[in-house]
C-alpha positions, 0 to 999 in steps of 0.5 A: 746786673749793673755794676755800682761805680758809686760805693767806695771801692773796697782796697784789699790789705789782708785776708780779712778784705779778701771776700767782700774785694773778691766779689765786687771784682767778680761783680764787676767782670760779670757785668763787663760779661768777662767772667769766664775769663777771669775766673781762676777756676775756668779754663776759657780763654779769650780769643786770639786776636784774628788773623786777616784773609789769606787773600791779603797776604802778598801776592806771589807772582806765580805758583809753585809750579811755575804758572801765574798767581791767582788774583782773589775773587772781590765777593769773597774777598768782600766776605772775608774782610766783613768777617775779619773787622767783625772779629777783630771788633769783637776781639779789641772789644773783648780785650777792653773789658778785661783791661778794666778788670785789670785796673780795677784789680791795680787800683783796688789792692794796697801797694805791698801786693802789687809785687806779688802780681807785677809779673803775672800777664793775666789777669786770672793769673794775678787772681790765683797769685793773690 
């Protein structure tokens, strides 16, 4: 399914717009394919943001016990990092999409009713505020 950028964006005003605005949103989130994170009636949330290897913190010179630190295998290491930049692409990619939905939701309903939403941080929240 694509999403048409081309027909005039529906502005939401009143309860009257809500139907044909809803489901061009939710038109547009299925297509970014971030729906299940939108949609007030999930529970799915996105991923956190991924936390780098354990090997990448800082070296401590020694253990607990006194005896020297271990230096992280480079294979695994390797690994590690592979895996981290997949999920952190992964991650920002995911992200970017929900940030389109948010500024379609801004651009796309009368300024009266941005107060409503202003301090909602998600964008499912805004949804179930409106």
């Amino acid at each position: 399914m694509s999403f048409n950028t081309t027909s005039p964006a529906v502005i939401l005003r009143s309860h009257r717009d809500w139907d044909l605005w809803y489901s061009r949103l939710q038109e547009l989130a299925e297509t970014l394919d971030v729906w299940e994170y939108i949609d007030p009636e999930s529970a799915i949330v996105p991923a956190q943001k991924p936390e780098p290897p354990a090997a990448l913190a800082p070296l401590v010179p020694e253990q607990d016990d006194g005896s020297p630190a271990t230096l992280p295998n480079p294979a695994v290491l390797t690994r590690d990092m592979t895996l981290y930049r997949a999920e952190l692409k992964e991650y920002r990619r995911t992200q970017d999409k929900i940030s389109q939905v948010r500024n379609h939701i801004t651009n796309t309903i009368q300024g009266s009713l941005l107060y409503h939403i202003i301090y909602q941080k998600s964008v499912r929240d805004k949804l179930k505020t409106l």
